[in-house]
N, CA, C and O atoms as a Tripos MOL2 file, in Angstrom:
@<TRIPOS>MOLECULE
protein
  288   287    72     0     0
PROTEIN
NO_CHARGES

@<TRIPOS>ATOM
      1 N          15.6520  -20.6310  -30.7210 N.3       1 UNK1
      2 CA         14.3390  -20.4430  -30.1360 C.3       1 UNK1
      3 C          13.9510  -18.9710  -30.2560 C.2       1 UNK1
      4 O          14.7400  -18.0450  -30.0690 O.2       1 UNK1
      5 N          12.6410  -18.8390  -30.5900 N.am      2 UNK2
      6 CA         12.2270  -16.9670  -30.7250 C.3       2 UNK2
      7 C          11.9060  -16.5770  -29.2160 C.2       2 UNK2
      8 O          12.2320  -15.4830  -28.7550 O.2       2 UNK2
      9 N          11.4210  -17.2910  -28.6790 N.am      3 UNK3
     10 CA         11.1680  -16.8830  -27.1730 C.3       3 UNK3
     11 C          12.1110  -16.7920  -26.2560 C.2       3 UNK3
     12 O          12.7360  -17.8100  -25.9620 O.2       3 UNK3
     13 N          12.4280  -15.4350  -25.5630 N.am      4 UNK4
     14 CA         14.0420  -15.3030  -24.8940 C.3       4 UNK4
     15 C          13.5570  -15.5480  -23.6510 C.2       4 UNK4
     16 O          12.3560  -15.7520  -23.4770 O.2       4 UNK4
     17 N          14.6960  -15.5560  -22.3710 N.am      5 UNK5
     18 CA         13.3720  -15.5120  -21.0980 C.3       5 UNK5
     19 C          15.2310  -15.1740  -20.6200 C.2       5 UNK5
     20 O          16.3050  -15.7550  -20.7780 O.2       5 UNK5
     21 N          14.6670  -13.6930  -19.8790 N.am      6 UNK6
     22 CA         15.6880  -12.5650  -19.4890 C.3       6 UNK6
     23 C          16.0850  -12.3330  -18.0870 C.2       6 UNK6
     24 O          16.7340  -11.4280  -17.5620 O.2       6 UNK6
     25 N          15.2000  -13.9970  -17.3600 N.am      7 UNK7
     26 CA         15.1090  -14.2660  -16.0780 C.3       7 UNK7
     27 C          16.5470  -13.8970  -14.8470 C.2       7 UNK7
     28 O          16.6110  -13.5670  -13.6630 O.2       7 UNK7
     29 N          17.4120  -14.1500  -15.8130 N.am      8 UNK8
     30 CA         18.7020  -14.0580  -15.0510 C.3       8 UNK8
     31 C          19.2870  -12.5230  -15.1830 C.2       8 UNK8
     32 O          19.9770  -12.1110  -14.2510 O.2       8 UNK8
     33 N          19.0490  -11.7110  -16.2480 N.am      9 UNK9
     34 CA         19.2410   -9.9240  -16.4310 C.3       9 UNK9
     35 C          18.4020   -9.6270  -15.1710 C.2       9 UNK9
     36 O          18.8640   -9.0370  -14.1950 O.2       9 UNK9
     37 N          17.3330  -10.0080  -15.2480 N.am     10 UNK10
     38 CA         16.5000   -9.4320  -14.1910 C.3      10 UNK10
     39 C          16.7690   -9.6960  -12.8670 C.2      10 UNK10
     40 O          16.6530   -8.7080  -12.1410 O.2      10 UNK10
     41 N          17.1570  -10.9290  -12.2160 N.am     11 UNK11
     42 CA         17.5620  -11.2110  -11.4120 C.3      11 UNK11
     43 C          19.5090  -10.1770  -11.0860 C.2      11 UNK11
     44 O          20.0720   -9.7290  -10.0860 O.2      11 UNK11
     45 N          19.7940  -10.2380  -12.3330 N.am     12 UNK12
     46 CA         21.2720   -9.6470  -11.6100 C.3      12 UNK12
     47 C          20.8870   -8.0080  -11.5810 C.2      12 UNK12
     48 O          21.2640   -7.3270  -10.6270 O.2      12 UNK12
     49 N          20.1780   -7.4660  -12.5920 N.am     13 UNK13
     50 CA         19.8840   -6.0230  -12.0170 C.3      13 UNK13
     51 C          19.0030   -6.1520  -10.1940 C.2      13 UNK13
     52 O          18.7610   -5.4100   -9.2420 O.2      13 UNK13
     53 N          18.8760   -7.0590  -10.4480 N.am     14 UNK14
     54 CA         18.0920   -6.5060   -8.8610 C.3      14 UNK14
     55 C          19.1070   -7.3700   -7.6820 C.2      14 UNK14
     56 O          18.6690   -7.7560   -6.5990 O.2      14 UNK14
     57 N          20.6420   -7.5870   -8.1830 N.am     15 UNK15
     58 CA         21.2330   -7.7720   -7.1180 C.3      15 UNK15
     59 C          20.6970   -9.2950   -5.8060 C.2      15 UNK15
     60 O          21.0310   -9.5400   -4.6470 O.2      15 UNK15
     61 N          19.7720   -9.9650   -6.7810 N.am     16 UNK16
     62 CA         18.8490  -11.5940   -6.2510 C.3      16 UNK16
     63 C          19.9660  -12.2470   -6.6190 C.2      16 UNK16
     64 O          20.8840  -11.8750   -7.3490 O.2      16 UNK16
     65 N          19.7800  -13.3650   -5.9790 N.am     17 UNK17
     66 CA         20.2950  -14.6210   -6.2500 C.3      17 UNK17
     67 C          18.8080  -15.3950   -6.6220 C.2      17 UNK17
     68 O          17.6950  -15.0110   -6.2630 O.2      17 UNK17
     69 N          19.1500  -16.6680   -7.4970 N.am     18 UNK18
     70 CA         18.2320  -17.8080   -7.8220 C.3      18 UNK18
     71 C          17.0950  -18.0870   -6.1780 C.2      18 UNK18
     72 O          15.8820  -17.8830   -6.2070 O.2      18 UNK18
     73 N          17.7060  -18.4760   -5.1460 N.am     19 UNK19
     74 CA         17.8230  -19.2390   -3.9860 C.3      19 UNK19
     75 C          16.5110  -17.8530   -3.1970 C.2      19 UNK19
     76 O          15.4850  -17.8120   -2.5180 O.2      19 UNK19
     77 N          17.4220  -17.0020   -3.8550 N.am     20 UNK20
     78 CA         16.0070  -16.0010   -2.7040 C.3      20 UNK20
     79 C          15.0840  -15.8720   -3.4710 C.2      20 UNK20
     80 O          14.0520  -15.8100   -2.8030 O.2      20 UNK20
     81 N          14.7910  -15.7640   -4.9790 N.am     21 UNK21
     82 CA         13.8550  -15.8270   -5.6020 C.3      21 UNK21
     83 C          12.9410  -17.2440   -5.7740 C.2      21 UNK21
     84 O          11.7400  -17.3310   -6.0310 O.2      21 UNK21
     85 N          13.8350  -18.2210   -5.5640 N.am     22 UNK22
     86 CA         13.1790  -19.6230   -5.2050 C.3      22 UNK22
     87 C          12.4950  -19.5740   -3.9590 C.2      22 UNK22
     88 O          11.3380  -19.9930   -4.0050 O.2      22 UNK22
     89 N          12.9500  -19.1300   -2.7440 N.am     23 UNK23
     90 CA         12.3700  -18.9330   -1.7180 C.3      23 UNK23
     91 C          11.1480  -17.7480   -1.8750 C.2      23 UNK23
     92 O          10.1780  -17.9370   -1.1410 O.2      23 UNK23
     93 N          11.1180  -17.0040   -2.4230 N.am     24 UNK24
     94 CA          9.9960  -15.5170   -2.4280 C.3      24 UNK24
     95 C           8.8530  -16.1440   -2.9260 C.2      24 UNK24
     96 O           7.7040  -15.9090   -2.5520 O.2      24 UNK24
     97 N           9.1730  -16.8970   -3.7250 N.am     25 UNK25
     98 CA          7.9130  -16.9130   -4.7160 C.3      25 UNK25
     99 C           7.4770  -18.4360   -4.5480 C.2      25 UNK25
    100 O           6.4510  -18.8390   -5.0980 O.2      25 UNK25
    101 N           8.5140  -19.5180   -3.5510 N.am     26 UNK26
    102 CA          7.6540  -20.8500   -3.2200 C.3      26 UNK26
    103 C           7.9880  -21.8400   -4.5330 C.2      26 UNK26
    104 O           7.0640  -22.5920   -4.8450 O.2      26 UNK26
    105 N           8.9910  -21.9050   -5.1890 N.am     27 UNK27
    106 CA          9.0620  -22.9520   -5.8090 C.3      27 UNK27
    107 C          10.4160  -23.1240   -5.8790 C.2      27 UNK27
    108 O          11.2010  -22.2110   -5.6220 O.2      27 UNK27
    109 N          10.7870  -24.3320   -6.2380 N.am     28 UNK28
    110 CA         12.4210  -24.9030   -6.1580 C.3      28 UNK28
    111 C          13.9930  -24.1740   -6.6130 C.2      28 UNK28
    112 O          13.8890  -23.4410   -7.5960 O.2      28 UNK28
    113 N          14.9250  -24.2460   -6.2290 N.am     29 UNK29
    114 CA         15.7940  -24.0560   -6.9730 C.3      29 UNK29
    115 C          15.8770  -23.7510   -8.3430 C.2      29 UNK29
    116 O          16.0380  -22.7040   -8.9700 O.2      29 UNK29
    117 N          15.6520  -25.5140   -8.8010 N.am     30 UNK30
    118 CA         15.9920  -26.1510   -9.8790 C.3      30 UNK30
    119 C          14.9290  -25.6250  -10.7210 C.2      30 UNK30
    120 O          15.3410  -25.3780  -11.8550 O.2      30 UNK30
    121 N          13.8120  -25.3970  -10.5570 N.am     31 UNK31
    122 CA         12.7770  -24.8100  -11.2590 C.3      31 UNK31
    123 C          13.1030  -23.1660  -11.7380 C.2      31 UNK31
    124 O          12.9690  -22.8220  -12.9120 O.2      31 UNK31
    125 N          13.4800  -22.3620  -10.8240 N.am     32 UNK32
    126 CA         14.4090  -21.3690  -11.4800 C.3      32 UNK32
    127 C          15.4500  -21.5190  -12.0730 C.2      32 UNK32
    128 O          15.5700  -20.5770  -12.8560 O.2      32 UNK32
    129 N          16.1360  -22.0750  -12.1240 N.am     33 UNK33
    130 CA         17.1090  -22.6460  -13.0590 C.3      33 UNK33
    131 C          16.8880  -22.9900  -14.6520 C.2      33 UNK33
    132 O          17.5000  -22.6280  -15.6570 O.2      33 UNK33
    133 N          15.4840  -24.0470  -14.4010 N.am     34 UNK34
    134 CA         15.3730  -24.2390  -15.8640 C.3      34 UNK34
    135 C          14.3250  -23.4420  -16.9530 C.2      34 UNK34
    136 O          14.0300  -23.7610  -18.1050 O.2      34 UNK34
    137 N          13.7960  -22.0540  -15.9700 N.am     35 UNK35
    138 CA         13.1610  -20.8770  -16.5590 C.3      35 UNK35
    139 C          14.3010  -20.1870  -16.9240 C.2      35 UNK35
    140 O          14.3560  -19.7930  -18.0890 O.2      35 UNK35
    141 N          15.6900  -19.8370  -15.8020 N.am     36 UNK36
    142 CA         16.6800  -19.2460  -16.6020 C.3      36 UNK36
    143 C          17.2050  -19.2720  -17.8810 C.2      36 UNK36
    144 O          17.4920  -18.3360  -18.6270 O.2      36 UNK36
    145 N          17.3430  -21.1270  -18.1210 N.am     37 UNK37
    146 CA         18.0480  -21.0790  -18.9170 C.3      37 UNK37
    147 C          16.5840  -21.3720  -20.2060 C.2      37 UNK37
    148 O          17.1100  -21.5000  -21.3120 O.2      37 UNK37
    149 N          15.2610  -21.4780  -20.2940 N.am     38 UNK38
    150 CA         14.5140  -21.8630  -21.1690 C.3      38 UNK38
    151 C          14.0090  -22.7670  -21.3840 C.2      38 UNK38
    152 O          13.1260  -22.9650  -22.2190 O.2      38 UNK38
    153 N          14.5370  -23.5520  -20.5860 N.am     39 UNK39
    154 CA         14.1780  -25.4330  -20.9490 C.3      39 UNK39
    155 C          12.8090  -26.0900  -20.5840 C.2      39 UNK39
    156 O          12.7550  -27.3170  -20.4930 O.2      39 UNK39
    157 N          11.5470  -25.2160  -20.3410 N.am     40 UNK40
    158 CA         10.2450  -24.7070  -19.7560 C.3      40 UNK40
    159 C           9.4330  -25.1390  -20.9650 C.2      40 UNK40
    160 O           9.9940  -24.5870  -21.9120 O.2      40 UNK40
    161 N           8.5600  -25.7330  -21.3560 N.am     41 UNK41
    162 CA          7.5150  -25.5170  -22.0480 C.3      41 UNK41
    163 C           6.2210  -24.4090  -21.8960 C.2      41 UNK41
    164 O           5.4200  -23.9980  -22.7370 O.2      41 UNK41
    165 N           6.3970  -24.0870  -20.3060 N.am     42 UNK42
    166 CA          5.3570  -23.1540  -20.0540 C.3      42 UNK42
    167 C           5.6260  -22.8000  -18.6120 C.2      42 UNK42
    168 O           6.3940  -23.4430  -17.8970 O.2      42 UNK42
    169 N           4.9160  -21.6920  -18.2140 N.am     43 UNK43
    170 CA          4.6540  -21.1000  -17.1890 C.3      43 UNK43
    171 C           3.6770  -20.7820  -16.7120 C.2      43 UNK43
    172 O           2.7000  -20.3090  -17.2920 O.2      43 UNK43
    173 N           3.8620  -21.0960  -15.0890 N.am     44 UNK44
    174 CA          2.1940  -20.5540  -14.9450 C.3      44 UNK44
    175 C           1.9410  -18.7310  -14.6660 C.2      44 UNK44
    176 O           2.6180  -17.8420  -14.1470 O.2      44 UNK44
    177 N           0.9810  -18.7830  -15.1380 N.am     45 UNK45
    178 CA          0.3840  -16.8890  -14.8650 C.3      45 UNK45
    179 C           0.6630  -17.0330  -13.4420 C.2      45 UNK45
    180 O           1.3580  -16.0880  -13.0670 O.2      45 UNK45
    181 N           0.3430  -17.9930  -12.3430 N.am     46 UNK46
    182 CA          0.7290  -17.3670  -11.1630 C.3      46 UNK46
    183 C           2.2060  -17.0720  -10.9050 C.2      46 UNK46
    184 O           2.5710  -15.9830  -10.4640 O.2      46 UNK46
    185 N           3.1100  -18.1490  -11.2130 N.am     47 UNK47
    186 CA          4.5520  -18.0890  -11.0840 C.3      47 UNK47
    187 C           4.9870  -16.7340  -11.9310 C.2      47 UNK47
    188 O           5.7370  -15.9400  -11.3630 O.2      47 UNK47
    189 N           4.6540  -16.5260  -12.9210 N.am     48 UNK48
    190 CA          4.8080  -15.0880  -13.5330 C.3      48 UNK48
    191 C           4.4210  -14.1930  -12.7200 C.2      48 UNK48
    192 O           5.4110  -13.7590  -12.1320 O.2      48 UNK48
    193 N           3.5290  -13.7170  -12.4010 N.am     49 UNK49
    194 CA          3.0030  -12.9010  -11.5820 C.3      49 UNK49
    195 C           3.7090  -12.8600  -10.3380 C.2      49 UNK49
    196 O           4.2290  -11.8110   -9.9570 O.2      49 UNK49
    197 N           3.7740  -14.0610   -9.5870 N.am     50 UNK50
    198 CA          5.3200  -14.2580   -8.3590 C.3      50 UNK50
    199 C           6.5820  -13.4550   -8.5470 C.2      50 UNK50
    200 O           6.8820  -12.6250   -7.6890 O.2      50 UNK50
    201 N           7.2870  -13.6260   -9.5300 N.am     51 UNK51
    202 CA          8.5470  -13.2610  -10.0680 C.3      51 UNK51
    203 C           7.9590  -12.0270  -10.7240 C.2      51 UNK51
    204 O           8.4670  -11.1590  -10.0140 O.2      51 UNK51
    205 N           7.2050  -11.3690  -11.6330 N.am     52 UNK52
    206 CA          7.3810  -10.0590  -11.4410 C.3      52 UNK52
    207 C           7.2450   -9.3170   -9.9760 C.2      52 UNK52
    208 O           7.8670   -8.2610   -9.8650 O.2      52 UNK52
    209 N           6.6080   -9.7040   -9.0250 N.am     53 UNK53
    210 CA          6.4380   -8.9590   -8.2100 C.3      53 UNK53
    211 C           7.3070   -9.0010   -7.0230 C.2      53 UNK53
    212 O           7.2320   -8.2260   -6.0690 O.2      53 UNK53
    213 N           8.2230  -10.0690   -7.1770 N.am     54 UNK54
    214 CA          9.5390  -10.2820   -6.5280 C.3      54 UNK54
    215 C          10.4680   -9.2080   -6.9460 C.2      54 UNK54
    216 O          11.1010   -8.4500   -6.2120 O.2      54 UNK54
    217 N          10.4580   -9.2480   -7.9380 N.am     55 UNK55
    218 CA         11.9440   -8.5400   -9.1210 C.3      55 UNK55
    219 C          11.1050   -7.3300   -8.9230 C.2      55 UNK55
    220 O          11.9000   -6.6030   -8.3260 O.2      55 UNK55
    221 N           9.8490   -6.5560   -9.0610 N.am     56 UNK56
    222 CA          9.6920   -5.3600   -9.3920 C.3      56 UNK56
    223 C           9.7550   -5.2360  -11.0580 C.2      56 UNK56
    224 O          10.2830   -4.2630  -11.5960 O.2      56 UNK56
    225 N           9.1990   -6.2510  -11.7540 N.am     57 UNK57
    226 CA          9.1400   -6.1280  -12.7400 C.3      57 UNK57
    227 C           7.6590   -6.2430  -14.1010 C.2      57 UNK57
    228 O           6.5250   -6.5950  -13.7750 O.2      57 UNK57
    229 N           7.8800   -6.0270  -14.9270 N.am     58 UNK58
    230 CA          7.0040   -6.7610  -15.5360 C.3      58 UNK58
    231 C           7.1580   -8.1590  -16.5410 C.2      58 UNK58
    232 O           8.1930   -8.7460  -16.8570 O.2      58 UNK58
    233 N           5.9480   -8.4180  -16.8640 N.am     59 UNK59
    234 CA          6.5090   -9.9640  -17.9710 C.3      59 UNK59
    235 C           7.4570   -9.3610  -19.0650 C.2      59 UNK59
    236 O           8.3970  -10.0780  -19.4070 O.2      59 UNK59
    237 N           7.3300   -8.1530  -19.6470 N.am     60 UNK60
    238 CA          8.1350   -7.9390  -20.8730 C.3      60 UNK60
    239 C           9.7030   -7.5510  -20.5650 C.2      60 UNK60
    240 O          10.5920   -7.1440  -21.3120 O.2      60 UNK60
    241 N           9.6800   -7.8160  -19.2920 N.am     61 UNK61
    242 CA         10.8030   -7.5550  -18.3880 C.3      61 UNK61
    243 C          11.6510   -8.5660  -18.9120 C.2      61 UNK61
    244 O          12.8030   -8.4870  -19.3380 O.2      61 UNK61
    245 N          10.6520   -9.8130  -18.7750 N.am     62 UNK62
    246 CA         11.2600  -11.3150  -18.8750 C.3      62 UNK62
    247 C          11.4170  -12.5380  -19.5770 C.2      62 UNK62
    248 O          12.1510  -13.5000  -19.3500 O.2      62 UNK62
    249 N          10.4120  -12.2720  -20.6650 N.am     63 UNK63
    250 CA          9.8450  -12.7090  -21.8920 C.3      63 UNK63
    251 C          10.3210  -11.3640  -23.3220 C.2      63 UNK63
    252 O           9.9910  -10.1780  -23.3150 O.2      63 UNK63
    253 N          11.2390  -12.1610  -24.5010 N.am     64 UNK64
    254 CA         11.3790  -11.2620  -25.0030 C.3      64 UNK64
    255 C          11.4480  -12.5800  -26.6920 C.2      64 UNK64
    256 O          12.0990  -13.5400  -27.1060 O.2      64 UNK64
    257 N          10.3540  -11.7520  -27.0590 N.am     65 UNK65
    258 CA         10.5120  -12.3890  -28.5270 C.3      65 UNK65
    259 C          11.7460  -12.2410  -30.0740 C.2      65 UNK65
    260 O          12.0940  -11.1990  -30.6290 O.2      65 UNK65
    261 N          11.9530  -12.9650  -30.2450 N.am     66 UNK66
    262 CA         13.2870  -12.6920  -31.4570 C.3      66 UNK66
    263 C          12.9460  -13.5690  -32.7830 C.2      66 UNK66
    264 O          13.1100  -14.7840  -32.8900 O.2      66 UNK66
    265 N          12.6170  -12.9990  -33.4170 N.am     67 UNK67
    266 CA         11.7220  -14.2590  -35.0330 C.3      67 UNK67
    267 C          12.9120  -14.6340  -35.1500 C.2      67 UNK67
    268 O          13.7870  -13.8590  -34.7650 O.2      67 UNK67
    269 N          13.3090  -16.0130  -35.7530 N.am     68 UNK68
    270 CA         14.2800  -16.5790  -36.1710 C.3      68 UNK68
    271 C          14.8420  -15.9000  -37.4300 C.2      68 UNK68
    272 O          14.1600  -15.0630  -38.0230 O.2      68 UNK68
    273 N          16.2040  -16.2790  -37.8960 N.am     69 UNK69
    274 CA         16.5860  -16.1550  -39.2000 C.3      69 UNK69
    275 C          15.8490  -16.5980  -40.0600 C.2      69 UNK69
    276 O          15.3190  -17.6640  -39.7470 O.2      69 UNK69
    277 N          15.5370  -16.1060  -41.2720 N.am     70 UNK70
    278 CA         15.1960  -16.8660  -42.5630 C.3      70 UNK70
    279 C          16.3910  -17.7540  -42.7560 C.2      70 UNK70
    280 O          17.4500  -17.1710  -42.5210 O.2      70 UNK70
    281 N          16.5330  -19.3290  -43.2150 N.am     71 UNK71
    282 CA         17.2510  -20.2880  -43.7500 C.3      71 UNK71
    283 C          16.8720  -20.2850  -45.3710 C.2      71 UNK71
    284 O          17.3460  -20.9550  -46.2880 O.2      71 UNK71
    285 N          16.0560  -19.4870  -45.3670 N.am     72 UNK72
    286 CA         16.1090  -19.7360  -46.8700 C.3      72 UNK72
    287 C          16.8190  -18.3500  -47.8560 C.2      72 UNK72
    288 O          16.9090  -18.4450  -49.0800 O.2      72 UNK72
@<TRIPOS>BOND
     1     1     2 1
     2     2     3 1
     3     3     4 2
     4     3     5 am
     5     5     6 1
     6     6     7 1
     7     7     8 2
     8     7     9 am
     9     9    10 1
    10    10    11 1
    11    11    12 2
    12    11    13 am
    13    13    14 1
    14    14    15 1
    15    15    16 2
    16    15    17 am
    17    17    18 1
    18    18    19 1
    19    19    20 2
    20    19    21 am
    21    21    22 1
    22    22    23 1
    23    23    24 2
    24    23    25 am
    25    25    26 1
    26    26    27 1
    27    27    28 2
    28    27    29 am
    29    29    30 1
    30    30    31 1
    31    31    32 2
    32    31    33 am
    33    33    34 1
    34    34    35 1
    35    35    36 2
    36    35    37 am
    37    37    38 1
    38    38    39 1
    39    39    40 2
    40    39    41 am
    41    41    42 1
    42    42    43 1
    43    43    44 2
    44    43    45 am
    45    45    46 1
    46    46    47 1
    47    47    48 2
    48    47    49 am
    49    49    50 1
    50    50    51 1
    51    51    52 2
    52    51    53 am
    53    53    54 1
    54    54    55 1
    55    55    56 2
    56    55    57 am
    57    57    58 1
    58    58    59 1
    59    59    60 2
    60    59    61 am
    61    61    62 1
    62    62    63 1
    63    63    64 2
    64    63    65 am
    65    65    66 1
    66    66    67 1
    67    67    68 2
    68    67    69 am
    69    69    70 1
    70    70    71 1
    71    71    72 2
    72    71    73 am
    73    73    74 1
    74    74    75 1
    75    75    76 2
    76    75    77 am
    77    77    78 1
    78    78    79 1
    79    79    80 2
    80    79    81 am
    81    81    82 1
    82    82    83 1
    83    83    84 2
    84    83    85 am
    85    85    86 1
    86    86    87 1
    87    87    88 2
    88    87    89 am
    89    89    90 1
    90    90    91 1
    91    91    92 2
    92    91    93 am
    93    93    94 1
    94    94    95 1
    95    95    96 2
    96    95    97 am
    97    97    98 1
    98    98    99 1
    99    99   100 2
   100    99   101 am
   101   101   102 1
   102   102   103 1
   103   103   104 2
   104   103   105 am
   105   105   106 1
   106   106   107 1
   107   107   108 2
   108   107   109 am
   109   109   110 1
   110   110   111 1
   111   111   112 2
   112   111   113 am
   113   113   114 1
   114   114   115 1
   115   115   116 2
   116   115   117 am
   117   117   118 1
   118   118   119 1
   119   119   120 2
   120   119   121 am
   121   121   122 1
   122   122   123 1
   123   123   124 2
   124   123   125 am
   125   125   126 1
   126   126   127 1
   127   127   128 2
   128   127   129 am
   129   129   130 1
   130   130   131 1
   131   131   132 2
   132   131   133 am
   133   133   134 1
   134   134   135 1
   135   135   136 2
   136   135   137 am
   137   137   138 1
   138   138   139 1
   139   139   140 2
   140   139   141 am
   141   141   142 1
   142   142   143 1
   143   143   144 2
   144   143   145 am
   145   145   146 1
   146   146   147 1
   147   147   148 2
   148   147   149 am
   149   149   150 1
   150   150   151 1
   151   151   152 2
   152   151   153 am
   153   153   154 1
   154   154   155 1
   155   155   156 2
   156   155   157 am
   157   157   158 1
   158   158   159 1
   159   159   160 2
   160   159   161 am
   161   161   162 1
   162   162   163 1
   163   163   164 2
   164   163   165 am
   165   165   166 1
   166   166   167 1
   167   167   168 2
   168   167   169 am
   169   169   170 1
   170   170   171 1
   171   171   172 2
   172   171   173 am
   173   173   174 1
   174   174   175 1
   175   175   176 2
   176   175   177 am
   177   177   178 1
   178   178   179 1
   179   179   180 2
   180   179   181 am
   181   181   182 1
   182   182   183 1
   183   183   184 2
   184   183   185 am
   185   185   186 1
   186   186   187 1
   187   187   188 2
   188   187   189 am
   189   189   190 1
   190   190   191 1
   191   191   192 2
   192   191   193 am
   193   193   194 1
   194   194   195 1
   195   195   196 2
   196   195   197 am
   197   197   198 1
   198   198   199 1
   199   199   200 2
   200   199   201 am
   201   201   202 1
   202   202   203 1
   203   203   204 2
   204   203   205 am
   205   205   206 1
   206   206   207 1
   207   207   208 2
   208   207   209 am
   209   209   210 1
   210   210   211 1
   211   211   212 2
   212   211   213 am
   213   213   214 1
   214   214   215 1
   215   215   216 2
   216   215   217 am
   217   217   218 1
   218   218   219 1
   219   219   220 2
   220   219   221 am
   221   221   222 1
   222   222   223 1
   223   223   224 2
   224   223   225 am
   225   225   226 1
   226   226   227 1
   227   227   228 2
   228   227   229 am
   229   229   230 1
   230   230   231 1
   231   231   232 2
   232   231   233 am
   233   233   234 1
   234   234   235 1
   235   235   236 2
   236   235   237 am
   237   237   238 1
   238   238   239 1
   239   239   240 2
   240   239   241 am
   241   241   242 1
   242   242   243 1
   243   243   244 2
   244   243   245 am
   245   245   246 1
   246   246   247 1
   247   247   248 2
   248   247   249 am
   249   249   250 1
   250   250   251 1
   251   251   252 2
   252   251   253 am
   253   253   254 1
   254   254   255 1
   255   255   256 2
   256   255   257 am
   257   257   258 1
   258   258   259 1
   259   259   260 2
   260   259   261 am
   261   261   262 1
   262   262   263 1
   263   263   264 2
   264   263   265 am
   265   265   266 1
   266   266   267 1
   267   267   268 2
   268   267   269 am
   269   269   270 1
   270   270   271 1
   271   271   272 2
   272   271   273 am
   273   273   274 1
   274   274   275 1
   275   275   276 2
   276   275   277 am
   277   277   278 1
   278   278   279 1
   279   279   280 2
   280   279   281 am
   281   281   282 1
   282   282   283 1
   283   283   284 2
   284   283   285 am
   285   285   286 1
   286   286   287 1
   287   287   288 2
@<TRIPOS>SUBSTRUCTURE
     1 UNK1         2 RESIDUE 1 A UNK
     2 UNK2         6 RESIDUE 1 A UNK
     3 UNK3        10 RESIDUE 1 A UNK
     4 UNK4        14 RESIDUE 1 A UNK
     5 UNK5        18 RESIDUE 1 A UNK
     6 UNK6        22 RESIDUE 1 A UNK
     7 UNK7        26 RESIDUE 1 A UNK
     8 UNK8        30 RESIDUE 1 A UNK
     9 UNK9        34 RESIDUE 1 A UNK
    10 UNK10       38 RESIDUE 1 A UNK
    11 UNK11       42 RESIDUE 1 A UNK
    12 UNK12       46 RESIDUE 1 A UNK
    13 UNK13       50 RESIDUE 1 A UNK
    14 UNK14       54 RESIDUE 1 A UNK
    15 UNK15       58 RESIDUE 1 A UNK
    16 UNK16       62 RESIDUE 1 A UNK
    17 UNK17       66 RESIDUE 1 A UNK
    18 UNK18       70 RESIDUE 1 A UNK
    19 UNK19       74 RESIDUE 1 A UNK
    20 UNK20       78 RESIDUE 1 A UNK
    21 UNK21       82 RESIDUE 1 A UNK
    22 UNK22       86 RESIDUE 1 A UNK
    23 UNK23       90 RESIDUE 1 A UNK
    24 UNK24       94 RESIDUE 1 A UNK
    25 UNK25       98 RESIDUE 1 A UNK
    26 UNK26      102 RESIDUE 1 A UNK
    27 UNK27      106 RESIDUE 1 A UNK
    28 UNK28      110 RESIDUE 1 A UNK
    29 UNK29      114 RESIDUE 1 A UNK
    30 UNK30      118 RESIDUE 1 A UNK
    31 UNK31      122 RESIDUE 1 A UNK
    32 UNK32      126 RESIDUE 1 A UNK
    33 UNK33      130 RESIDUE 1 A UNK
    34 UNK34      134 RESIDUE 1 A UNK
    35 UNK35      138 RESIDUE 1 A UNK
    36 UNK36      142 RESIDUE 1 A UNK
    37 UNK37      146 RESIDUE 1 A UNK
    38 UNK38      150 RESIDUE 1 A UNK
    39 UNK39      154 RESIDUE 1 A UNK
    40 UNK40      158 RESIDUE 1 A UNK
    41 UNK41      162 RESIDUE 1 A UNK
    42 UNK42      166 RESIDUE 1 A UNK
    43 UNK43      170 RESIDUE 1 A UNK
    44 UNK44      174 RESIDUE 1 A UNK
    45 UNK45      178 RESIDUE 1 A UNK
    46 UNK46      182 RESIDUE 1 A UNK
    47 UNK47      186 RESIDUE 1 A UNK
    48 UNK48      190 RESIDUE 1 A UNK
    49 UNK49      194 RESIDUE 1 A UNK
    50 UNK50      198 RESIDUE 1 A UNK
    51 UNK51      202 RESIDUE 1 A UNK
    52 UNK52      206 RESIDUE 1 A UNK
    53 UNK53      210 RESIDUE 1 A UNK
    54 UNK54      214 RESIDUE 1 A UNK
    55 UNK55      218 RESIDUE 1 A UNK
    56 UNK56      222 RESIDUE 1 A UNK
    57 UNK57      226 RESIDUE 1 A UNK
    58 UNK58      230 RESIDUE 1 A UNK
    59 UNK59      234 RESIDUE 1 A UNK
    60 UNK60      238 RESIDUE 1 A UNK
    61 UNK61      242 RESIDUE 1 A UNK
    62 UNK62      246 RESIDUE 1 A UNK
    63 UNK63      250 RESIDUE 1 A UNK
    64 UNK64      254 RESIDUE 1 A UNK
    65 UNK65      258 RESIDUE 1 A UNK
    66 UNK66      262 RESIDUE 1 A UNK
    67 UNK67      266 RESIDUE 1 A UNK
    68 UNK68      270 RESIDUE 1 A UNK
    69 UNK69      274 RESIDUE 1 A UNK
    70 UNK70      278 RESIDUE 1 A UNK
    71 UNK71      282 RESIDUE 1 A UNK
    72 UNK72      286 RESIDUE 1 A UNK
């Protein structure tokens, strides 16, 4: 996948757990969980905006693009 999501760097530099950032920002556990690991088709601008301002961060904080290999 080219789209990285750095959710969990960010979370361990700021010394969070999942559970308080689930709680800060009003949405589930499991929903941080599956932004950690990518399994998201999308996000909302508000939930972004939540979690940067939880973490003290920005989106490029958390979103990080990588072009794939060429296979050819």
């Amino acid at each position: 996948m080219a789209i990285i999501i750095n959710l969990d760097v960010m979370l361990a530099r700021r010394k969070m757990r999942s559970r308080e950032l689930a709680e800060r920002i009003g949405i589930t556990e499991q929903n941080v969980s599956l932004l950690k690991s990518g399994k998201v088709k999308g996000v909302r601008f508000e939930t972004l905006e939540r979690i940067c301002e939880a973490l003290d961060c920005q989106p490029g904080d958390l979103i990080e693009y990588r072009p794939a290999p060429d296979d050819g």
